[in-house]
N, C-alpha and C positions, 0 to 999 in steps of 0.2 A: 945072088939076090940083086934085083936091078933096084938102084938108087934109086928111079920114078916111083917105082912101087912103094916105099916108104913114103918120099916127097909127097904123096897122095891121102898119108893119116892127116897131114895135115890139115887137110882140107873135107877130113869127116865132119859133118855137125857135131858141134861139141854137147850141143842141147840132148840128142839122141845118143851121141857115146858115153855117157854116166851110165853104167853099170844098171841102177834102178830104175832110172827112167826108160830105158831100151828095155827095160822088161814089163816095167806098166805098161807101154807101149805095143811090148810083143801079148800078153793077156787080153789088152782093148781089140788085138788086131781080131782077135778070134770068137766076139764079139759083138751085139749091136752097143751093149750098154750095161755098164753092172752096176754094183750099189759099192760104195767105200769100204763096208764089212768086209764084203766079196774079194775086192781086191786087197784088201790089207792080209784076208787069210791066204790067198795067193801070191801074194810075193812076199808074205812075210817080215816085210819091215815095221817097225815102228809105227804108233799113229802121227806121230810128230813128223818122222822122218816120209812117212806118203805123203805125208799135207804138204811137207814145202817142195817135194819134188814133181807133186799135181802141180800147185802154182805156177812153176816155172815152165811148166808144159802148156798151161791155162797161158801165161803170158806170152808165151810162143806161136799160139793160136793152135797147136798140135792138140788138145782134149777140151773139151767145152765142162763142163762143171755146174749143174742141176740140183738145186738142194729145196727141200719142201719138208710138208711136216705130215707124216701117217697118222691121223689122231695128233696124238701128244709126244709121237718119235720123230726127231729129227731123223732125214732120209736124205744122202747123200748119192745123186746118181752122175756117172761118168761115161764120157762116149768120146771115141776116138772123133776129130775133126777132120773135114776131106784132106786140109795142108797137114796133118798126122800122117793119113793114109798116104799121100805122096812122100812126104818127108823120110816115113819109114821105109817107104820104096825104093828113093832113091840113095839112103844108107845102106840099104843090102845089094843093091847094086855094086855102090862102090865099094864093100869088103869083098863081095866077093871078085870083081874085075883085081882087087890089090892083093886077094891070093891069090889068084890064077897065075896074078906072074912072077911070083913069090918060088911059083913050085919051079 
């Protein structure tokens, strides 16, 4: 295993290597826009635990964040941002360029 190949995690966005956020992120991708239900039933976290890891993507400028009210229901809608769209692009690039030379 060549040493660069490793030298290279370090330079993943760390924003997009959290576990739950690369999977918000991978759900948005296949997506224009869902509602906070949507995705909390699909990635199965906590409502606590999406809420601060939306944030952090929201600060990132990776998903924009939509909330209004249906009647009398709060309606939370989410959609990937075009720097998401790159961002997550250029993360799976560089996994997969640091398996490649892995093998």
């Amino acid at each position: 295993m060549a040493k660069q190949s490793l030298a290279q995690i370090f330079d993943l966005d760390r924003t997009l290597h959290e576990p739950a956020r690369l999977m918000i992120l991978c759900v948005l991708s296949a997506v224009d826009e869902v509602d906070f239900l949507y995705l909390l039933q699909e990635t199965e976290l906590t409502r606590g635990n999406l809420s601060s890891h939306l944030s952090k993507l929201e600060e990132a400028g990776m998903v924009a964040i939509r909330k209004s009210f249906q009647g009398r229901i709060p309606q939370t809608i989410i959609s990937m941002t075009k720097e998401g769209q790159l961002s997550l692009l250029a993360y799976r690039r560089q996994m997969q360029i640091i398996l490649k030379e892995m093998e």
